[in-house]
C-alpha positions as CSV (number, residue, x, y, z in Angstrom):
1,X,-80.4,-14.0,11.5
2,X,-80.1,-16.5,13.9
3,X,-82.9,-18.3,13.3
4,X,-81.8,-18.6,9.5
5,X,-78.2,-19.7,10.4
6,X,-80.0,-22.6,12.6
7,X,-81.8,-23.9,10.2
8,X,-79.0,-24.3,7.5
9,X,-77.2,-26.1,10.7
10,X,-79.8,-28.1,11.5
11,X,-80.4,-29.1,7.8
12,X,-76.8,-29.7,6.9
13,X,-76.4,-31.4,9.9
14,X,-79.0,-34.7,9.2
15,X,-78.6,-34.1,5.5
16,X,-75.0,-36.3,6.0
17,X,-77.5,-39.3,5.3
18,X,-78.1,-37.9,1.6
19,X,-73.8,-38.6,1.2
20,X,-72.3,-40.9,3.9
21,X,-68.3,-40.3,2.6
22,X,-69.6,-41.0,-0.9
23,X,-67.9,-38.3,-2.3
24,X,-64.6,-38.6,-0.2
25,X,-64.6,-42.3,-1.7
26,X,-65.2,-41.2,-5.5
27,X,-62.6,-38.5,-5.6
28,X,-59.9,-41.2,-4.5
29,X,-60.9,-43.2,-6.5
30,X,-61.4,-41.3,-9.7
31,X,-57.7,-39.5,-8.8
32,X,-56.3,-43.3,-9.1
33,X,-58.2,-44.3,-12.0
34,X,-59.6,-41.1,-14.6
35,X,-60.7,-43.4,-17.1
36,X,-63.3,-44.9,-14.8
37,X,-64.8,-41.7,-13.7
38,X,-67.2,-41.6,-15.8
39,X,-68.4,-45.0,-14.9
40,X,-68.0,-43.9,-10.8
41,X,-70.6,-41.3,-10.9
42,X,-73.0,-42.5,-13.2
43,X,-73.1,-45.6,-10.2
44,X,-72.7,-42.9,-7.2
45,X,-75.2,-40.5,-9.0
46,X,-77.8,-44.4,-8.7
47,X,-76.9,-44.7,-5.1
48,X,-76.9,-41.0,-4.3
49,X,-80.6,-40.2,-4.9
50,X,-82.4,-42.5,-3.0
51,X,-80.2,-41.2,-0.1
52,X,-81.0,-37.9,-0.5
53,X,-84.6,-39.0,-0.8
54,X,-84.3,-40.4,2.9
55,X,-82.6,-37.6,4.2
56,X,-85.2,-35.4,3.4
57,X,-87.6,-37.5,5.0
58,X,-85.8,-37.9,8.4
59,X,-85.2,-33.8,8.0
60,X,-88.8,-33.4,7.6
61,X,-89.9,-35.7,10.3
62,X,-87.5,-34.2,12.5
63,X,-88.4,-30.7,11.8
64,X,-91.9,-31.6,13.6
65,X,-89.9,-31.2,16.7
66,X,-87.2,-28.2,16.4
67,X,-88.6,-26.3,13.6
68,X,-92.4,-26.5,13.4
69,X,-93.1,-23.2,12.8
70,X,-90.2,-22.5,10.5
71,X,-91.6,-25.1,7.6
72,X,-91.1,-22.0,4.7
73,X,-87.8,-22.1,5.7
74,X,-87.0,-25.3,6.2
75,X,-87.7,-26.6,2.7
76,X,-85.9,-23.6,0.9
77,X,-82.9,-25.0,2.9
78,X,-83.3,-28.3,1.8
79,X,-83.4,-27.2,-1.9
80,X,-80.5,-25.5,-1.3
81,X,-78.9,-28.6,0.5
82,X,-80.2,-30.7,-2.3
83,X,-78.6,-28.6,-4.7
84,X,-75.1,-27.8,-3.2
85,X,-74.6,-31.7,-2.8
86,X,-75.1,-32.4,-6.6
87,X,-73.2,-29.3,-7.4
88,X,-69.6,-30.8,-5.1
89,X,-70.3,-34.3,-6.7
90,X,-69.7,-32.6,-10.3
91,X,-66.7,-30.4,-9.0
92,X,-65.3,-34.3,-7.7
93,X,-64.6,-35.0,-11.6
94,X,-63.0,-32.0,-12.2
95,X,-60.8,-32.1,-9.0
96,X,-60.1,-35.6,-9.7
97,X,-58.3,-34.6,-12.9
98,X,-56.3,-31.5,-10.4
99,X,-58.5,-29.2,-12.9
100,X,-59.5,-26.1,-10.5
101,X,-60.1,-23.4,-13.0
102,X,-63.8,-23.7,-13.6
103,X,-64.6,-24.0,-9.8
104,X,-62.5,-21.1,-8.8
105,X,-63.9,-19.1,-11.0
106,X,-67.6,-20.5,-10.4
107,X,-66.6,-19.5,-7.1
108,X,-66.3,-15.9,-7.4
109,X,-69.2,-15.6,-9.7
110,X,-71.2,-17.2,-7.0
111,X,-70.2,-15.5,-4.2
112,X,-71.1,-11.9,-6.2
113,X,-74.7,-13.6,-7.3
114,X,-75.5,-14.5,-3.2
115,X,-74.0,-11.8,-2.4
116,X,-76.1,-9.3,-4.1
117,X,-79.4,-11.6,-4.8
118,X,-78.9,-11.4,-0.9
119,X,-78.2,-7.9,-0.1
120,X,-80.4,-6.1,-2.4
121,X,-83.4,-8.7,-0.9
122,X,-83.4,-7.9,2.5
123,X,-83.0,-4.0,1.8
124,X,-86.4,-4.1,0.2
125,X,-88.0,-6.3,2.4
126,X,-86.2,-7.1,5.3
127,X,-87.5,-11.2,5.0
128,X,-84.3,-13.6,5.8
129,X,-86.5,-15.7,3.6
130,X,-84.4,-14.5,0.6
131,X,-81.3,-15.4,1.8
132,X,-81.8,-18.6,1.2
133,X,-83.3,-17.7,-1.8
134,X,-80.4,-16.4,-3.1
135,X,-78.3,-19.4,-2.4
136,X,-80.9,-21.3,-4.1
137,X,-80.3,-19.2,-7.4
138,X,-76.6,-19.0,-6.9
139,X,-75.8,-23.4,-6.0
140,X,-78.6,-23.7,-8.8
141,X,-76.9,-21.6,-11.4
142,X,-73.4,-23.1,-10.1
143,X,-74.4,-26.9,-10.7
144,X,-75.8,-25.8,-14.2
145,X,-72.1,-24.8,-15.2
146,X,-70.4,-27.9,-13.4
147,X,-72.5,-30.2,-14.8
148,X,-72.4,-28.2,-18.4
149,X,-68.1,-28.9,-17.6
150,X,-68.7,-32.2,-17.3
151,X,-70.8,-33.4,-20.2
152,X,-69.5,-30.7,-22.7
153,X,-66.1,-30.5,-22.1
154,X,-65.2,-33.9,-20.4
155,X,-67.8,-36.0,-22.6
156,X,-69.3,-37.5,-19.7
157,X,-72.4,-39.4,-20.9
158,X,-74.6,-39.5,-17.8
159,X,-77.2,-41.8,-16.9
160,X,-78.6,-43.8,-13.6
161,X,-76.6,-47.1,-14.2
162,X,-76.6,-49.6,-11.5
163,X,-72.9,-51.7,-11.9
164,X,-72.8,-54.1,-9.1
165,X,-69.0,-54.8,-9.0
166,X,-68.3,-50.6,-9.1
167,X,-71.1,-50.6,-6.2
168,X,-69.8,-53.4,-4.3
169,X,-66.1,-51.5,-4.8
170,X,-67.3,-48.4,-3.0
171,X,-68.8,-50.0,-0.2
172,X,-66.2,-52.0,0.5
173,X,-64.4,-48.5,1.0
174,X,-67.4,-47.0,2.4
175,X,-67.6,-47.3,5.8
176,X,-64.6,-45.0,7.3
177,X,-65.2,-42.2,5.1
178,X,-69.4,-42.8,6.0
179,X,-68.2,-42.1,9.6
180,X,-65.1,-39.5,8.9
181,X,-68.3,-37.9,6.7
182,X,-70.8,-37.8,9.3
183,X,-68.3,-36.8,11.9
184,X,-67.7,-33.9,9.9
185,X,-70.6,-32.7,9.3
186,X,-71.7,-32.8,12.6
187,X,-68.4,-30.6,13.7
188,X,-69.3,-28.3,11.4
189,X,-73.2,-27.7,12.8
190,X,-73.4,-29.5,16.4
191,X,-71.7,-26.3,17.9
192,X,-74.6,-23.9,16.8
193,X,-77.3,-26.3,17.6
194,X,-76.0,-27.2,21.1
195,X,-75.6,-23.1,21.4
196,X,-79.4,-23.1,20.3
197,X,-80.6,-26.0,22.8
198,X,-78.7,-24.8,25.9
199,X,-79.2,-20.9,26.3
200,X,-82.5,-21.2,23.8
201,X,-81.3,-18.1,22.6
202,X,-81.1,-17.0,18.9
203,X,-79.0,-14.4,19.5
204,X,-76.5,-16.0,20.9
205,X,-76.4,-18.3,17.8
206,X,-76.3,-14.8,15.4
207,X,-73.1,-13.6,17.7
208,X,-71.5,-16.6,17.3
209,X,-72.5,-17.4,13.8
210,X,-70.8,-14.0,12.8
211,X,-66.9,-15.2,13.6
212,X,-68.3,-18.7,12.5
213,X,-68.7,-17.2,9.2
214,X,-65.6,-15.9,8.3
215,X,-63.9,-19.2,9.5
216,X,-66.2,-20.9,7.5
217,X,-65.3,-18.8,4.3
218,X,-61.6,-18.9,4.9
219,X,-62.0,-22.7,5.4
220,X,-63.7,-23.3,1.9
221,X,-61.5,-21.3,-0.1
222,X,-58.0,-21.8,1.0
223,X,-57.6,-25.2,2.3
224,X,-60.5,-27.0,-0.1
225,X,-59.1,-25.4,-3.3
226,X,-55.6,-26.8,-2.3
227,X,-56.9,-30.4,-1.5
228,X,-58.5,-29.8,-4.0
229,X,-55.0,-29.5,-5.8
230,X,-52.8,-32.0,-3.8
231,X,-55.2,-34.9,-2.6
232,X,-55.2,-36.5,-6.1
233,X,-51.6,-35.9,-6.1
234,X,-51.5,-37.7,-2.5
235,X,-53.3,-40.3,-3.7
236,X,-51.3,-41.1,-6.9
237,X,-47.8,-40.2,-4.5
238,X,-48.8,-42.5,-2.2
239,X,-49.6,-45.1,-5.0
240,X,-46.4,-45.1,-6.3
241,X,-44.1,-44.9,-2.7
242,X,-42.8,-41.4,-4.2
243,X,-40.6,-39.9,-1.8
244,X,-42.3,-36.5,-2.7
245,X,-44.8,-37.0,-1.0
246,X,-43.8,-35.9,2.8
247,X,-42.2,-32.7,1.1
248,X,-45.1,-31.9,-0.9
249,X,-47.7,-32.3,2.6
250,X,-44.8,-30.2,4.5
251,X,-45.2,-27.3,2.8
252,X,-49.2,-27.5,2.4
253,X,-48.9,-27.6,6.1
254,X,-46.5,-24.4,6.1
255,X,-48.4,-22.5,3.2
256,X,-51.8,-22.8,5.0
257,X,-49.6,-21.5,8.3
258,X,-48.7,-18.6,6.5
259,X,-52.2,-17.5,5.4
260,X,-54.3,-18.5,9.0
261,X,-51.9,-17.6,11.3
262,X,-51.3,-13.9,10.7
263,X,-55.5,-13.8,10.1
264,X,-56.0,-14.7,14.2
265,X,-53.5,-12.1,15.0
266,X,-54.9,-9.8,13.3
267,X,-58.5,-9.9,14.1
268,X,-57.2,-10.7,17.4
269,X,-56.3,-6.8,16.7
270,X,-58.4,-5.1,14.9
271,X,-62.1,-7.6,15.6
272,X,-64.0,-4.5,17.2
273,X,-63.4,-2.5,13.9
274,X,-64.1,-4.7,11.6
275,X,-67.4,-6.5,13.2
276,X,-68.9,-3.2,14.4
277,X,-68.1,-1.5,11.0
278,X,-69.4,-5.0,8.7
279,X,-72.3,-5.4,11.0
280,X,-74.3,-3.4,13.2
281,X,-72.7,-2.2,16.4
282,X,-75.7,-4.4,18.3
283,X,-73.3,-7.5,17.3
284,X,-70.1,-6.5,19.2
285,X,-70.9,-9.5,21.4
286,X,-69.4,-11.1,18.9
287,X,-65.9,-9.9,19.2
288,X,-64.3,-11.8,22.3
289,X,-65.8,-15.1,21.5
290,X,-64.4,-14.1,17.6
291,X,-61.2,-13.3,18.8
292,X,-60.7,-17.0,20.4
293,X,-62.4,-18.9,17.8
294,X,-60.0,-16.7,14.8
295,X,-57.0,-18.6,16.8
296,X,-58.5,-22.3,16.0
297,X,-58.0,-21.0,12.1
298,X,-54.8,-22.7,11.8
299,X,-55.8,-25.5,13.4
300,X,-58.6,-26.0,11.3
301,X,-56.8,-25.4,8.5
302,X,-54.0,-28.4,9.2
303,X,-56.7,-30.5,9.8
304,X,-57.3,-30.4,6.1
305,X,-53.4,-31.9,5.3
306,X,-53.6,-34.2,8.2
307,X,-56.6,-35.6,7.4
308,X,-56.6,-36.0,3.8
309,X,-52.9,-37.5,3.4
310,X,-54.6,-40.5,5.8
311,X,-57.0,-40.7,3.2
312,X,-55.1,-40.9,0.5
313,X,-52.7,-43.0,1.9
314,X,-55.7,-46.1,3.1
315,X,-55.9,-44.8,6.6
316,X,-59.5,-43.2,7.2
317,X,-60.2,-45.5,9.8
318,X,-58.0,-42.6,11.5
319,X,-59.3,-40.0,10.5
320,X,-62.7,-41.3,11.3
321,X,-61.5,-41.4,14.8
322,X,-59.4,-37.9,15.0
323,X,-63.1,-36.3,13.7
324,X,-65.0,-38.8,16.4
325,X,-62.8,-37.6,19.2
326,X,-63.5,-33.9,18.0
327,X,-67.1,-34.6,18.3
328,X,-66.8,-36.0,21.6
329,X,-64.5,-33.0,22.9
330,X,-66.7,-30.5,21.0
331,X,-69.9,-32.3,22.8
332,X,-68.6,-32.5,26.6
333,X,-66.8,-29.1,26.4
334,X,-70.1,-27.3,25.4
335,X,-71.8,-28.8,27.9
336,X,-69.3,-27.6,30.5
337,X,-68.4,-24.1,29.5
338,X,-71.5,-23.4,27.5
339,X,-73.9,-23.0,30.9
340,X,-71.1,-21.0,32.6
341,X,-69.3,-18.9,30.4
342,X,-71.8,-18.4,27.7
343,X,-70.3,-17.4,24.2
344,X,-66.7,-17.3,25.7
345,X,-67.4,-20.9,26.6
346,X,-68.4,-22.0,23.3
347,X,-65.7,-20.8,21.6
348,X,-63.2,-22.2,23.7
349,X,-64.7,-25.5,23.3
350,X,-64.4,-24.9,19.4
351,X,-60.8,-24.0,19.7
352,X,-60.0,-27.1,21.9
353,X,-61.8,-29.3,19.5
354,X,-59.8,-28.3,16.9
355,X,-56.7,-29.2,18.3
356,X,-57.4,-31.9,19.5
357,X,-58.5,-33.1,15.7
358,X,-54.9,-32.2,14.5
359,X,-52.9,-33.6,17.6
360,X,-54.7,-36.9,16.5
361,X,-54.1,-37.4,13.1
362,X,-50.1,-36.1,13.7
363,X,-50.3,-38.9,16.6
364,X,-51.0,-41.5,13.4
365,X,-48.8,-39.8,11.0
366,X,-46.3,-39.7,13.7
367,X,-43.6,-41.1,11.8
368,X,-44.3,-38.7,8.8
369,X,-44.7,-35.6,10.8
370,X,-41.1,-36.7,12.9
371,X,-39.4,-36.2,9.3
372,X,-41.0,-33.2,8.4
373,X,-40.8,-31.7,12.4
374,X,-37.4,-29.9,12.2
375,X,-38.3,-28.1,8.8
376,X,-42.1,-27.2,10.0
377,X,-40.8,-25.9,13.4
378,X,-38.5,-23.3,11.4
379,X,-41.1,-21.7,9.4
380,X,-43.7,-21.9,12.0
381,X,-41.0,-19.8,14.3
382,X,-40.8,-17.4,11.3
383,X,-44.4,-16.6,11.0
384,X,-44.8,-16.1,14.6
385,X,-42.5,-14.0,14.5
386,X,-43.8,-11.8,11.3
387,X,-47.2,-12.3,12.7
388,X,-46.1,-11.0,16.6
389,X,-44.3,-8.1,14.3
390,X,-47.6,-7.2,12.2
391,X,-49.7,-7.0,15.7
392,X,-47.8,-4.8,17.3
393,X,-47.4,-2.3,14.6
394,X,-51.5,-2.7,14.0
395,X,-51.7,-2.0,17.5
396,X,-49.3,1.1,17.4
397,X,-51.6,2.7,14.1
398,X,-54.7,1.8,15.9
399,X,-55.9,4.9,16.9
400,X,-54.9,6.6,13.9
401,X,-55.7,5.2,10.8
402,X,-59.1,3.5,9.7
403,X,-59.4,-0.6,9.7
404,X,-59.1,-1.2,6.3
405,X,-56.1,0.6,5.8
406,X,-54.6,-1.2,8.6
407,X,-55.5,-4.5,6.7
408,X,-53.1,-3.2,3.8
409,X,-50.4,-1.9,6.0
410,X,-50.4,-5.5,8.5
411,X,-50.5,-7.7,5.6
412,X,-47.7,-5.7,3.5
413,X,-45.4,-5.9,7.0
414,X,-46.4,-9.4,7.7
415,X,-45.0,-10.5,4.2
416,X,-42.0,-7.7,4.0
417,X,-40.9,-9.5,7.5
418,X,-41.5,-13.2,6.7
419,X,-39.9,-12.3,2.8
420,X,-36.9,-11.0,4.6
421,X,-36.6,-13.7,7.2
422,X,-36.8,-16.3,4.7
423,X,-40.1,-17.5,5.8
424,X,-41.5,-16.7,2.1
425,X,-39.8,-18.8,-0.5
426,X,-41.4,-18.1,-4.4
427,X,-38.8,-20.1,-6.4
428,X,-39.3,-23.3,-4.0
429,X,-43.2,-23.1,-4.1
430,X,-43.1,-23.2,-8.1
431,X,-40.3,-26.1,-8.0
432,X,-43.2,-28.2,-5.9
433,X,-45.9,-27.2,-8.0
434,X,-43.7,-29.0,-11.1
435,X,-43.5,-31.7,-8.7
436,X,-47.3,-31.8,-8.2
């Protein structure tokens, strides 16, 4: 398992070539100006594949180095790469448009084909080659149906169409997301690899790849499918110098506290149970790093507001630098902690990185985040509080009751107390979604 999640890193980390902030620049763009879309990705599609094409050479060159004798592997990953980058560019059009009901339900559908492609393969024959397999089938079968949206239902008429003014346009705009991109991508996989390179250990990168996983889930449902929502609405906001728009990023910031808060707290609680009863008990080296790295969940989370309201609103220059000085932090932490504390080092360095990501972007949205301070403190106060409340009454049950029933009964008092502390506010998260 290790060796399979160090390969997708690897791949996904050098495949940033095949994208640069391409996508990041047509989904502002095409949220500002629908009636061009169509136009925007028949140009990005003519830009896009050469790019890819090069990324898969470096990837391949590079492989000679770090993954010689994992070729097999290697190029099912870059299918997979290949496909799940075509497969976002085609969800752009549709996000662009704040139209999220085809890719949340594509969603579930693929996560139920990975899943049990995946599963049922490796009970027969035990070969992590068809894991990758399985994403294959499942991205392939997913960018059938987005692309199926966009020329059936959208009437997008797509060909390779090369517009110089259009291409001109988006490089102009290109260079801060290329860099916010790349920086991204490398937070995202640089972690595992240095893991990897400094205790040349693949077991180390399957313990820490297990908590890596369930922030990485978390991460692409929650906080993508609402920027997915609100970043065309920040863009057109922020267009028009609506006064809406601080409230509206407010309460993305307090609705993603709501939902990663409580989750640190409570695997914080209940992490042995639920890693030694999901995976074997061989991977309860897992849990301590887990429980730190579950704590940079909010974190990562805001960094999704943060960072997409300074795109929206011109400023990616800063977030190119909030995800530069990540890197850096991410980079000479590892190297520190790494060597001397092993997993517990890594994941510290994760959870520093993070904040230091968010504490740089509210540093340039400083004026902003001073107007929306008093309001934000109050409801982050609340859920501490519910979420300090649902711990302790996990912990009490503990040694009574199985896990999952302790999932039911934490998340039912987390709410009851945040509902009744006025922390949980229905009627006002309908009145912004009219505004939206």
């Amino acid at each position: 398992m290790g060796r399979f999640n160090f390969v997708l890193s690897f791949v996904t980390l050098f495949f940033i070539i095949g994208d640069l902030g391409l996508y990041l620049v047509f989904l502002r763009e095409s949220s500002k100006s629908p009636d061009n879309a169509n136009k925007y990705l028949n140009t990005l599609l003519t830009i896009k594949l050469p790019l890819m094409a090069l990324a898969i050479l470096v990837i391949l060159g590079l492989s000679h180095f770090y993954l010689a004798d994992n070729f097999l592997l290697l190029a099912l990953a870059l299918i997979w790469i290949l496909l799940d980058s075509l497969t976002a560019l085609f969800y752009a059009v549709l996000r662009s448009r704040q139209n999220l009901k085809y890719e949340s339900a594509a969603v579930i559908i693929y996560q139920i084909i990975v899943i049990s492609i995946g599963i049922a393969s490796i009970k027969l024959s035990g070969d992590i080659i068809y894991l990758i397999i399985a994403l294959i089938i499942g991205t392939g079968l997913n960018l059938i149906f987005a692309a199926s949206i966009v020329i059936f239902k959208l009437k997008f008429k797509l060909r390779l169409v090369y517009d110089a003014p259009i291409i001109k346009f988006f490089l102009k705009a290109l260079p801060a997301f290329t860099v916010a991109g790349v920086l991204v991508k490398i937070l995202n996989s640089l972690d595992t690899v240095l893991i990897k390179q400094l205790t040349d250990d693949f077991h180390a990168v399957a313990f820490y790849t297990i908590p890596l996983k369930i922030i990485t889930v978390l991460s692409l449902t929650v906080p993508t499918a609402l920027m997915g929502a609100l970043y065309p609405a920040f863009s057109r906001l922020s267009a028009q110098k609506s006064p809406v728009l601080n409230k509206i990023w407010e309460k993305s910031i307090e609705y993603l506290l709501i939902i990663s808060l409580p989750i640190g707290f409570g695997f914080l609680a209940l992490g042995q149970n639920i890693i030694g009863a999901l995976w074997k008990l061989e991977y309860l080296a897992a849990v301590n790093p887990g429980k730190i790295m579950l704590f940079a969940l909010p974190f990562i989370f805001m960094a999704f507001p943060t960072g997409n309201l300074l795109n929206a609103i011109g400023r990616q220059k800063c977030t190119a630098f909030s995800r530069g000085l990540g890197v850096a932090a991410l980079l000479l932490l590892s190297l520190i902690l790494i060597p001397k504390f092993y997993l517990i080092g890594a994941a510290t360095a994760m959870l520093c990185t993070h904040i230091v990501i968010v504490f740089s972007d509210i540093y340039f949205l400083r004026n902003r985040f001073l107007l929306i301070l008093p309001a934000l403190s109050k409801s982050f106060l609340r859920i501490l509080f519910a979420s300090g409340v649902m711990f302790a009454i996990i912990n009490a049950l503990i040694a009574h009751l199985p896990w999952y029933s302790l999932i039911l009964i934490g998340g039912a008092v987390y709410l009851g107390i945040l509902w009744i502390i006025g922390g949980l506010d229905i009627k006002a998260m309908l009145k912004l979604r009219e505004k939206v």
